[in-house]
Predicted model as a PDB file, atoms N, CA, C, CB and O in Angstrom, pLDDT in the B-factor column:
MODEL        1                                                                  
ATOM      1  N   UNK A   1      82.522  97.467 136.783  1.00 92.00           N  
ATOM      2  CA  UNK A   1      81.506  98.210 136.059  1.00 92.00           C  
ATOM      3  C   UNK A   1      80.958  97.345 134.928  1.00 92.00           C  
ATOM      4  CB  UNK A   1      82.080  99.539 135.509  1.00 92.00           C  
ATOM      5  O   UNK A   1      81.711  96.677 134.220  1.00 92.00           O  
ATOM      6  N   UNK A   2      79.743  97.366 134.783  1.00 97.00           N  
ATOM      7  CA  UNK A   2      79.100  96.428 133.603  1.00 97.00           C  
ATOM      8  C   UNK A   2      79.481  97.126 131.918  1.00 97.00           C  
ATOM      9  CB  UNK A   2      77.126  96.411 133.897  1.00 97.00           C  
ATOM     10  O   UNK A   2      79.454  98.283 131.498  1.00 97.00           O  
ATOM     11  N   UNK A   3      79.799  95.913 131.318  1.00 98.00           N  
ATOM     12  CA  UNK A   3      79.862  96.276 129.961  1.00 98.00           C  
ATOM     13  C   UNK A   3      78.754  95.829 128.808  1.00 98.00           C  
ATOM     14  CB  UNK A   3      81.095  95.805 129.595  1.00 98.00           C  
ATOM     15  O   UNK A   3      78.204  94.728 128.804  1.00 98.00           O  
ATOM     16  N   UNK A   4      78.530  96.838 127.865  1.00 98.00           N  
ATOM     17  CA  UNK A   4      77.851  96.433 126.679  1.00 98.00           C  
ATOM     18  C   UNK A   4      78.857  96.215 125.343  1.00 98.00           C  
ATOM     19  CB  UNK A   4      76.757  97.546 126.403  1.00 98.00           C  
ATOM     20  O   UNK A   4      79.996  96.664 125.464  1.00 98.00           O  
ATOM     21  N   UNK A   5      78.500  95.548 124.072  1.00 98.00           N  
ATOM     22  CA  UNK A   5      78.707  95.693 123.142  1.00 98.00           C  
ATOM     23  C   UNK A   5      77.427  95.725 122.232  1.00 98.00           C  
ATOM     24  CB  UNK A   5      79.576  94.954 122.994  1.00 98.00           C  
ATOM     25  O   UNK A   5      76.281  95.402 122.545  1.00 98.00           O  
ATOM     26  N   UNK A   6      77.931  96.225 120.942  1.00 98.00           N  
ATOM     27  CA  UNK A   6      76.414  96.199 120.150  1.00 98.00           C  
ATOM     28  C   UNK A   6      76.623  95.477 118.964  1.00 98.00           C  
ATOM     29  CB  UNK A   6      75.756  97.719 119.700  1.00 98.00           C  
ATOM     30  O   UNK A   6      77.399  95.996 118.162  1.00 98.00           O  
ATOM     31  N   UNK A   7      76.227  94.637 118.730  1.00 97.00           N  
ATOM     32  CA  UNK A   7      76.315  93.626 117.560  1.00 97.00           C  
ATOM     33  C   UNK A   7      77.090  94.244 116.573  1.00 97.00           C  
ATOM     34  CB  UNK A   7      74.943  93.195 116.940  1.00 97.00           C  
ATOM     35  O   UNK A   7      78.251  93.953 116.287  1.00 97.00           O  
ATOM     36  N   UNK A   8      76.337  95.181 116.027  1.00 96.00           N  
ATOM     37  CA  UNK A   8      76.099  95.949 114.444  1.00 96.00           C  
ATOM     38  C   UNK A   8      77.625  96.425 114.704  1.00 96.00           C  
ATOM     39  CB  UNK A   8      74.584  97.498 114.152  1.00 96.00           C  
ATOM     40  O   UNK A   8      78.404  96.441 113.752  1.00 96.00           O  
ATOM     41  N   UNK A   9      78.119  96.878 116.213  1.00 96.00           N  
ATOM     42  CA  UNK A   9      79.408  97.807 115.766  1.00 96.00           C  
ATOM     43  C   UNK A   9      80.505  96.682 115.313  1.00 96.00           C  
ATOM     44  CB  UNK A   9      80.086  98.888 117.197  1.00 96.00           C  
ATOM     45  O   UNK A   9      81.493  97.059 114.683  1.00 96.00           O  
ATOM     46  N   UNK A  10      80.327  95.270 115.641  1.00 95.00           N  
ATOM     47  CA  UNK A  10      81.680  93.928 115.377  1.00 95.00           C  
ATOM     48  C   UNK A  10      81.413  94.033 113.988  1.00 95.00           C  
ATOM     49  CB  UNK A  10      81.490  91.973 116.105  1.00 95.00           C  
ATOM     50  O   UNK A  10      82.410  94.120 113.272  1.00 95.00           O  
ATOM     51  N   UNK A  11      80.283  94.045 113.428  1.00 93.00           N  
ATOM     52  CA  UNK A  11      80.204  93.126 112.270  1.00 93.00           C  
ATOM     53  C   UNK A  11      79.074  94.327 111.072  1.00 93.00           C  
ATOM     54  CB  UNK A  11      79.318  91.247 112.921  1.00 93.00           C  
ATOM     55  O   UNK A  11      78.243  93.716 110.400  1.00 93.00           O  
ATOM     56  N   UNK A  12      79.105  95.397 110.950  1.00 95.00           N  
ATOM     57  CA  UNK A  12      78.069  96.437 110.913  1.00 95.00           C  
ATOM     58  C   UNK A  12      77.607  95.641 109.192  1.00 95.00           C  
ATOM     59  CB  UNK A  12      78.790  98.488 111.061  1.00 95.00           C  
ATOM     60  O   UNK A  12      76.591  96.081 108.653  1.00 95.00           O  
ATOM     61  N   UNK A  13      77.919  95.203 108.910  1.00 94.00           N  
ATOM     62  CA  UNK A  13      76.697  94.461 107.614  1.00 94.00           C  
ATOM     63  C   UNK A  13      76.056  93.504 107.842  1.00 94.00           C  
ATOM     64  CB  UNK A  13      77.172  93.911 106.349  1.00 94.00           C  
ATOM     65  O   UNK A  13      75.489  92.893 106.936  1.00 94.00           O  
ATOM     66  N   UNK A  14      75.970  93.032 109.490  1.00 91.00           N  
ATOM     67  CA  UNK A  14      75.037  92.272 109.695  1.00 91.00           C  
ATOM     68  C   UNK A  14      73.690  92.869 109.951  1.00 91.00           C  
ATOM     69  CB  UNK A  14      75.421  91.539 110.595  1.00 91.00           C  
ATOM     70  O   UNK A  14      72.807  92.101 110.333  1.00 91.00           O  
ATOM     71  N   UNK A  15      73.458  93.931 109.818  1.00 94.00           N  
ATOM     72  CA  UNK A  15      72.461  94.627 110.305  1.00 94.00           C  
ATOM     73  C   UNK A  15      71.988  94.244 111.756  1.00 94.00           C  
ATOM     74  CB  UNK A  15      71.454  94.520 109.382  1.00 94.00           C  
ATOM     75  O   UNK A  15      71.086  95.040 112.021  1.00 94.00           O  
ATOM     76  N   UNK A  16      72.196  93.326 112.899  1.00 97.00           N  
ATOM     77  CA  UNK A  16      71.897  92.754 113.727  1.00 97.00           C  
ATOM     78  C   UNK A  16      72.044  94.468 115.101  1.00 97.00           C  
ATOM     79  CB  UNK A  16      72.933  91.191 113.705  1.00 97.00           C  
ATOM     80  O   UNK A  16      72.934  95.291 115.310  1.00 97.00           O  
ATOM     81  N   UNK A  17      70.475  94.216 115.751  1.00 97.00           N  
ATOM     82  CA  UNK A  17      70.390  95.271 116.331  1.00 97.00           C  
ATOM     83  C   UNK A  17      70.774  95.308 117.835  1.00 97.00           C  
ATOM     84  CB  UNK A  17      69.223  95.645 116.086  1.00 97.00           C  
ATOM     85  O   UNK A  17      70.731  96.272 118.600  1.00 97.00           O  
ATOM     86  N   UNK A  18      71.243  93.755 118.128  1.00 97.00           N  
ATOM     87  CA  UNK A  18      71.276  93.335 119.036  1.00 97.00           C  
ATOM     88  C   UNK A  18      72.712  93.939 119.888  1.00 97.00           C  
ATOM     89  CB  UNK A  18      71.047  92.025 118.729  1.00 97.00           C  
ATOM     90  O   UNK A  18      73.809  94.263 119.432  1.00 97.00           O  
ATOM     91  N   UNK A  19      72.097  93.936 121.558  1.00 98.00           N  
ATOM     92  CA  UNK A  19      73.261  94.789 122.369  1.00 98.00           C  
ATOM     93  C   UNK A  19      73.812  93.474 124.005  1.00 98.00           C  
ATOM     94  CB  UNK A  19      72.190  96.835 123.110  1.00 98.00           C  
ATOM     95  O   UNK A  19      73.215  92.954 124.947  1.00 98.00           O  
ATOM     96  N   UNK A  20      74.794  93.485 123.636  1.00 98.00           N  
ATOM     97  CA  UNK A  20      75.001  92.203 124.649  1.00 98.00           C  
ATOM     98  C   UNK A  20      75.282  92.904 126.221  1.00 98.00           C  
ATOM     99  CB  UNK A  20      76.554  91.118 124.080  1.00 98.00           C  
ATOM    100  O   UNK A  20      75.927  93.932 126.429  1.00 98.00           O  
ATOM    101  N   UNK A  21      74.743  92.216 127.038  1.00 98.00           N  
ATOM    102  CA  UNK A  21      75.368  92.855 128.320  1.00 98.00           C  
ATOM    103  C   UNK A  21      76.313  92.199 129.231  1.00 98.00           C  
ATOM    104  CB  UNK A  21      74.383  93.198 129.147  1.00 98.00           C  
ATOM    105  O   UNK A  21      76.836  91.185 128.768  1.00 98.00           O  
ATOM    106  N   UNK A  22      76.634  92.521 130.348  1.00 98.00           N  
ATOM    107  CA  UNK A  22      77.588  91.372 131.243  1.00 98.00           C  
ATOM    108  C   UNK A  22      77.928  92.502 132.240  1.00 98.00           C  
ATOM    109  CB  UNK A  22      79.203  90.485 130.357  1.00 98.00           C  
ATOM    110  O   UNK A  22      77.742  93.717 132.158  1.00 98.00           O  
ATOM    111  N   UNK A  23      78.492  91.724 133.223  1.00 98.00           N  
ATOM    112  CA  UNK A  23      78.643  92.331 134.580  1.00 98.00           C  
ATOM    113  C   UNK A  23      80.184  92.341 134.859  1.00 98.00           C  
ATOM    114  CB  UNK A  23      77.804  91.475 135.744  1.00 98.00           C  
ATOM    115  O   UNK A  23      80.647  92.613 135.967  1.00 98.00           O  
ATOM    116  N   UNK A  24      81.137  91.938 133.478  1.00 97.00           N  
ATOM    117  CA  UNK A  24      82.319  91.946 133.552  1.00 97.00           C  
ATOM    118  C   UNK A  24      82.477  91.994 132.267  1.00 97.00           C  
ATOM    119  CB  UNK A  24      82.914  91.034 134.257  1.00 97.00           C  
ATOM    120  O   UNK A  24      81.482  92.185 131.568  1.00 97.00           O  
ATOM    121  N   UNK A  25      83.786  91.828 131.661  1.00 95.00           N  
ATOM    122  CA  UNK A  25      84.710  91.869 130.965  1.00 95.00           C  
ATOM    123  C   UNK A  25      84.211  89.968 130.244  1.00 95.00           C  
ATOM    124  CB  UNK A  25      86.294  92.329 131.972  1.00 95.00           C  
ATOM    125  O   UNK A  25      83.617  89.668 129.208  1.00 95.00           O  
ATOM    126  N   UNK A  26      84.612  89.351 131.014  1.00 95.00           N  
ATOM    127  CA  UNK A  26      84.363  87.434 130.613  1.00 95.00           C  
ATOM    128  C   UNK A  26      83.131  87.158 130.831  1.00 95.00           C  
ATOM    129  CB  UNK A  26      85.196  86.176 131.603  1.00 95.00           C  
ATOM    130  O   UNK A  26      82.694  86.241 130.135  1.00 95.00           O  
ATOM    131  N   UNK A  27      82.454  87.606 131.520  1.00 97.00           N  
ATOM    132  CA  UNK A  27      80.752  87.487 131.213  1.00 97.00           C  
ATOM    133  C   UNK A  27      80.333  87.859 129.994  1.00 97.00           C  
ATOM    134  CB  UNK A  27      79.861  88.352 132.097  1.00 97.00           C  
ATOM    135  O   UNK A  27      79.904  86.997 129.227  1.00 97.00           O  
ATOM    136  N   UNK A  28      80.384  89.121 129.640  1.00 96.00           N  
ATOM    137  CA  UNK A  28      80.179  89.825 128.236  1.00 96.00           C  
ATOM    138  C   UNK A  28      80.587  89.021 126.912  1.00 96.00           C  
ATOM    139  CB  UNK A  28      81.043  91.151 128.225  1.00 96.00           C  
ATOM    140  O   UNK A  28      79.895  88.858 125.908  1.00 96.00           O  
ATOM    141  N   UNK A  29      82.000  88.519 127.186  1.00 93.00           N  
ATOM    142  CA  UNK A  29      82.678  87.819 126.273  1.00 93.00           C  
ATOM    143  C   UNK A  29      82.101  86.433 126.303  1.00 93.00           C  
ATOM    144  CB  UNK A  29      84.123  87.876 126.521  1.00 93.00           C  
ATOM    145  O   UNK A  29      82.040  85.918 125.186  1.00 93.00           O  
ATOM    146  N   UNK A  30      81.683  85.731 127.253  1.00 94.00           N  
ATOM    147  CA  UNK A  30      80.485  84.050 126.793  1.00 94.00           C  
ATOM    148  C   UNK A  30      79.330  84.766 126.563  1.00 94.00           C  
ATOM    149  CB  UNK A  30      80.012  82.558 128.289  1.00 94.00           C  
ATOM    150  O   UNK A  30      78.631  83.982 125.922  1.00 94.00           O  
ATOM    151  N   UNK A  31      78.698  85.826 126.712  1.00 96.00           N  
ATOM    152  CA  UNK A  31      76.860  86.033 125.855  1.00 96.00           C  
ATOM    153  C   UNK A  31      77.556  86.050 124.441  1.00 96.00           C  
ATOM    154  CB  UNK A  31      75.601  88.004 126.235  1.00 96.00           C  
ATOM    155  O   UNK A  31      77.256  85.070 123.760  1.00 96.00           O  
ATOM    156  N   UNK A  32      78.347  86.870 123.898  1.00 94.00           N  
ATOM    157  CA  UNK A  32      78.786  87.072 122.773  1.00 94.00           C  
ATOM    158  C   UNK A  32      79.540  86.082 122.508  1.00 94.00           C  
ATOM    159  CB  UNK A  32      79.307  88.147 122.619  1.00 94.00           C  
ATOM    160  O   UNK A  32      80.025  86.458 121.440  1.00 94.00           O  
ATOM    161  N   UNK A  33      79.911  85.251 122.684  1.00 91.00           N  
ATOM    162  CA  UNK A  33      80.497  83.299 121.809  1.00 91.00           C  
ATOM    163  C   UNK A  33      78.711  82.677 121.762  1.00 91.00           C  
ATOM    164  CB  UNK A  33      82.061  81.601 123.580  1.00 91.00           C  
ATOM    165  O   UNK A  33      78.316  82.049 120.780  1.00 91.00           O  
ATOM    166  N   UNK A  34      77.686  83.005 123.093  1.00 93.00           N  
ATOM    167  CA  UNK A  34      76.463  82.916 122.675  1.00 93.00           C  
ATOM    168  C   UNK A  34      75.832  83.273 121.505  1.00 93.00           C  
ATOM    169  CB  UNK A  34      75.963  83.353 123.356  1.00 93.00           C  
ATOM    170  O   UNK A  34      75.539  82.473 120.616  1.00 93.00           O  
ATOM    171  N   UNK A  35      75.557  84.781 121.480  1.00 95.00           N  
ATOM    172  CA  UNK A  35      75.051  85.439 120.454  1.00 95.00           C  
ATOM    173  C   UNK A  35      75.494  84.732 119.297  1.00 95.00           C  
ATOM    174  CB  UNK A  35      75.391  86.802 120.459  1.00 95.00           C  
ATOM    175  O   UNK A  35      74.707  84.186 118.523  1.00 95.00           O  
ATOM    176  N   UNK A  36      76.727  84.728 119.158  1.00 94.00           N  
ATOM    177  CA  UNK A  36      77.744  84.368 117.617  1.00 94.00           C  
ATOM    178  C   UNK A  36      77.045  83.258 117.208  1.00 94.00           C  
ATOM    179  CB  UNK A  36      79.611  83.895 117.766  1.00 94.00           C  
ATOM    180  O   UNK A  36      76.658  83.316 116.041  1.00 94.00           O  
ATOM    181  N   UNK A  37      76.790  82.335 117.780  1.00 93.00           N  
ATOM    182  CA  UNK A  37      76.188  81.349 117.799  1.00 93.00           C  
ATOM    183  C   UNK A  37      74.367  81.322 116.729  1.00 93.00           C  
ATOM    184  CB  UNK A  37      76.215  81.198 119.426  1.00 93.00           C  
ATOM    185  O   UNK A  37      73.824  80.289 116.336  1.00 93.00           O  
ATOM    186  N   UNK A  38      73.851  82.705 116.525  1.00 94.00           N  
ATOM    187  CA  UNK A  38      72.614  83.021 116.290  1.00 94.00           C  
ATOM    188  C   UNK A  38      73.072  83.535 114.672  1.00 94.00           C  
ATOM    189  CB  UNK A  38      71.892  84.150 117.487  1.00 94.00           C  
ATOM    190  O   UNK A  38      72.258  83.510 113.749  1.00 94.00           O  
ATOM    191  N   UNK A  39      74.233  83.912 114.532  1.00 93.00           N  
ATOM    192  CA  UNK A  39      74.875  84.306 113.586  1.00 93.00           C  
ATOM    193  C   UNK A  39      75.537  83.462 112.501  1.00 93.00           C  
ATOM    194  CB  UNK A  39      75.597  84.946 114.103  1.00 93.00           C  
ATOM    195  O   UNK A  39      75.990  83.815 111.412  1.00 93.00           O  
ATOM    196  N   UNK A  40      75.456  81.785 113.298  1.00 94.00           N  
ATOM    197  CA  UNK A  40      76.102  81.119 112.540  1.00 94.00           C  
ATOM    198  C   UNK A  40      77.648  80.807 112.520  1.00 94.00           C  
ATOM    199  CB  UNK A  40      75.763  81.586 111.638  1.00 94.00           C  
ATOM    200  O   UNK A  40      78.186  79.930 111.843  1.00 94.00           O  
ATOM    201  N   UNK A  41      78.341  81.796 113.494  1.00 92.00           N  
ATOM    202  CA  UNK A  41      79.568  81.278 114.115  1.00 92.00           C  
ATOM    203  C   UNK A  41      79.781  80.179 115.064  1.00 92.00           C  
ATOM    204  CB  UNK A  41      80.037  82.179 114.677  1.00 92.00           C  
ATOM    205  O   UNK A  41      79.044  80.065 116.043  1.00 92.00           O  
ATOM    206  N   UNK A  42      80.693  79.405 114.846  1.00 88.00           N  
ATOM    207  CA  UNK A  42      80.746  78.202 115.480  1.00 88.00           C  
ATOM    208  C   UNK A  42      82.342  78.214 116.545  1.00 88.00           C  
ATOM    209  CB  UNK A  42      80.664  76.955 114.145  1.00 88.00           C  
ATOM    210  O   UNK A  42      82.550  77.571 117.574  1.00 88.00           O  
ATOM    211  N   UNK A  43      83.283  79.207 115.812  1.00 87.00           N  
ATOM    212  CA  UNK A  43      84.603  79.158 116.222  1.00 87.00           C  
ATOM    213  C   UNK A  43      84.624  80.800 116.173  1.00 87.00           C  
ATOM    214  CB  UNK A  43      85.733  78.200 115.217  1.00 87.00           C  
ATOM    215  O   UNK A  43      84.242  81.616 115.334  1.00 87.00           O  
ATOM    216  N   UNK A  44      85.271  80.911 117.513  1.00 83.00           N  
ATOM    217  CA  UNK A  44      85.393  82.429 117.759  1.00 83.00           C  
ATOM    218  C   UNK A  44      86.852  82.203 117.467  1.00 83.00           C  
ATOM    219  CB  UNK A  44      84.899  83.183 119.365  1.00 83.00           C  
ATOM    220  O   UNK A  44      87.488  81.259 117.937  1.00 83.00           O  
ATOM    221  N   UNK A  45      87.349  83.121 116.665  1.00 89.00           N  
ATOM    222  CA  UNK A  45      88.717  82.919 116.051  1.00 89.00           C  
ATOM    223  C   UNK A  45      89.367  84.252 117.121  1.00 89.00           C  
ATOM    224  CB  UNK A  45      88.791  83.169 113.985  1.00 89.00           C  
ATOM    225  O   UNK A  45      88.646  84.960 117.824  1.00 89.00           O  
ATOM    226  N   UNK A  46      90.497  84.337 117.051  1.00 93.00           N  
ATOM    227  CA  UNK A  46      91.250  85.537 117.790  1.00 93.00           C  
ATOM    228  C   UNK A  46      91.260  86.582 117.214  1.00 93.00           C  
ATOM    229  CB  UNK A  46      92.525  85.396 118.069  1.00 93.00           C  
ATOM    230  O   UNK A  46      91.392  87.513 118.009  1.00 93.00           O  
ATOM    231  N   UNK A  47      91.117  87.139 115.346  1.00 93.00           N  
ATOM    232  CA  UNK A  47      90.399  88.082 115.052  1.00 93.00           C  
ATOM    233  C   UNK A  47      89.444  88.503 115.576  1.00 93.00           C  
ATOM    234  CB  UNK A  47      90.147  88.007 114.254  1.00 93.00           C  
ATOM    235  O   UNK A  47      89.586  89.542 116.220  1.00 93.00           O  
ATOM    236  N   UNK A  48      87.768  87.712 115.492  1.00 90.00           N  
ATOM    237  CA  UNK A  48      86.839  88.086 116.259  1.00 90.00           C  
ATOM    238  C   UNK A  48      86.919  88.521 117.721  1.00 90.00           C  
ATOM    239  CB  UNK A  48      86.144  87.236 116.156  1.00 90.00           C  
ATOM    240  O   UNK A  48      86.057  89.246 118.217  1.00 90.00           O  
ATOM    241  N   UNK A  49      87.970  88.064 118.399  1.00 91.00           N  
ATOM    242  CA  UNK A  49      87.848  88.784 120.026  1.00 91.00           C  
ATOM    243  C   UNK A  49      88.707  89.876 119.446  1.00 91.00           C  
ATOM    244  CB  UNK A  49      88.593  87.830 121.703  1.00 91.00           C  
ATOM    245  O   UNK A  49      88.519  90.925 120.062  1.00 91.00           O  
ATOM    246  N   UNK A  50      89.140  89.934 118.965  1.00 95.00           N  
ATOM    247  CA  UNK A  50      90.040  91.473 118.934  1.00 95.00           C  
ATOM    248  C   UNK A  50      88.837  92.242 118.323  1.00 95.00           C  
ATOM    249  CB  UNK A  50      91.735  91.589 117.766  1.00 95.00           C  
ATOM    250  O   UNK A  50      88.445  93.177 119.021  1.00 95.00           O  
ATOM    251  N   UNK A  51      88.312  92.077 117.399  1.00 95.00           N  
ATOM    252  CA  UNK A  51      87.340  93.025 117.004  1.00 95.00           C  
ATOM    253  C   UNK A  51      86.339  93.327 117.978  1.00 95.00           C  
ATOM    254  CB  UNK A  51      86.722  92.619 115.872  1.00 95.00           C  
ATOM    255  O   UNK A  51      85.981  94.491 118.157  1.00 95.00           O  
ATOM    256  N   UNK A  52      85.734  92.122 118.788  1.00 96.00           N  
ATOM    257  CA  UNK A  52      84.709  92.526 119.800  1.00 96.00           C  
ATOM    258  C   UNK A  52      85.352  93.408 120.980  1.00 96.00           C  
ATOM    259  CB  UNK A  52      84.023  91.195 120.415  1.00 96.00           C  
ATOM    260  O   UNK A  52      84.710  94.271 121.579  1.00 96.00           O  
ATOM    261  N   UNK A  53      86.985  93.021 121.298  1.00 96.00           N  
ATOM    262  CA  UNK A  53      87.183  93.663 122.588  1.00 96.00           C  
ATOM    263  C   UNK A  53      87.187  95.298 121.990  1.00 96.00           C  
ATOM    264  CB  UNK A  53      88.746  93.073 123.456  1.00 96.00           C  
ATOM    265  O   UNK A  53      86.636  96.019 122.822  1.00 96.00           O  
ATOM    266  N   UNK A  54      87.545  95.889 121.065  1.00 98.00           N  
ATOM    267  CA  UNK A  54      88.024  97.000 120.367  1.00 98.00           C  
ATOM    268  C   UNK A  54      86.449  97.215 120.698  1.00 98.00           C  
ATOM    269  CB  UNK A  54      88.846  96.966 118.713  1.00 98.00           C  
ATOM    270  O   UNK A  54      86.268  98.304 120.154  1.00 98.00           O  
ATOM    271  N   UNK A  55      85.475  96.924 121.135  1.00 98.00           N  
ATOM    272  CA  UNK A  55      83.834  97.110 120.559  1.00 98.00           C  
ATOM    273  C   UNK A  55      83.396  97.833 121.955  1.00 98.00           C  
ATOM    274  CB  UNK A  55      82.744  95.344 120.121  1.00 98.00           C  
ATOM    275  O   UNK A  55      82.612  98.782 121.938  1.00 98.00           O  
ATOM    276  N   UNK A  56      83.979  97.299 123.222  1.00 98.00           N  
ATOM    277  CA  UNK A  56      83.310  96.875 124.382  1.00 98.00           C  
ATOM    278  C   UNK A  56      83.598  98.083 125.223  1.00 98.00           C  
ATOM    279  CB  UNK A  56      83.799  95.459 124.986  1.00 98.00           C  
ATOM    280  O   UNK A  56      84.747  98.491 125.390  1.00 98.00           O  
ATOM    281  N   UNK A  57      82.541  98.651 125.750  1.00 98.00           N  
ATOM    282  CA  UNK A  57      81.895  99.930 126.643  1.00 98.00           C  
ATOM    283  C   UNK A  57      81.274  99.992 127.970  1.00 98.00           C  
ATOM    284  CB  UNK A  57      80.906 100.447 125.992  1.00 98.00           C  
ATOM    285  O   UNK A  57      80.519  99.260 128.610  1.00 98.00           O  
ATOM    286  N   UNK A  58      81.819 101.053 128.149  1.00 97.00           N  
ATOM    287  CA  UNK A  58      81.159 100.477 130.188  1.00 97.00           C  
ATOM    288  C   UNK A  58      79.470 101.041 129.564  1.00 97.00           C  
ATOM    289  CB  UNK A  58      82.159 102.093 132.467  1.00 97.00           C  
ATOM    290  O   UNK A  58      78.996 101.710 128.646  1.00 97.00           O  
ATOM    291  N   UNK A  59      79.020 100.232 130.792  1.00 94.00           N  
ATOM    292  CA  UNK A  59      77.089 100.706 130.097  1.00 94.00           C  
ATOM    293  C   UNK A  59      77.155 101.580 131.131  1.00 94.00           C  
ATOM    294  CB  UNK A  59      75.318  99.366 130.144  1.00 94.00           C  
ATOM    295  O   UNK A  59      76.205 102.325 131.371  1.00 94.00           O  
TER     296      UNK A  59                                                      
ENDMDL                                                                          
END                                                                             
């Protein structure tokens, strides 16, 4: 089943409106090391996947 996350819910003072999609679980998870990337993250630390996986919703 495809998953979304939504920016704003990882990080909600980024104001960022942005909603990532993927057709899995590890698809979802490289747009979002992508995205992070727009944000100025360079190193997805193991905090950040715990916060994004805690994020992630079937669409």
């Amino acid at each position: 089943m495809a998953k979304i996350l939504e920016c704003a819910k990882v990080d909600p003072s980024s104001g960022c409106q942005h909603i990532v999609r993927g057709e899995t679980e590890n698809e979802l998870l490289q747009k979002v090391a992508e995205h992070a990337k727009e944000h100025g993250i360079r190193e997805v630390t193991p905090e950040l996947i715990e916060r994004v996986k805690a994020n992630i919703r079937d669409a």
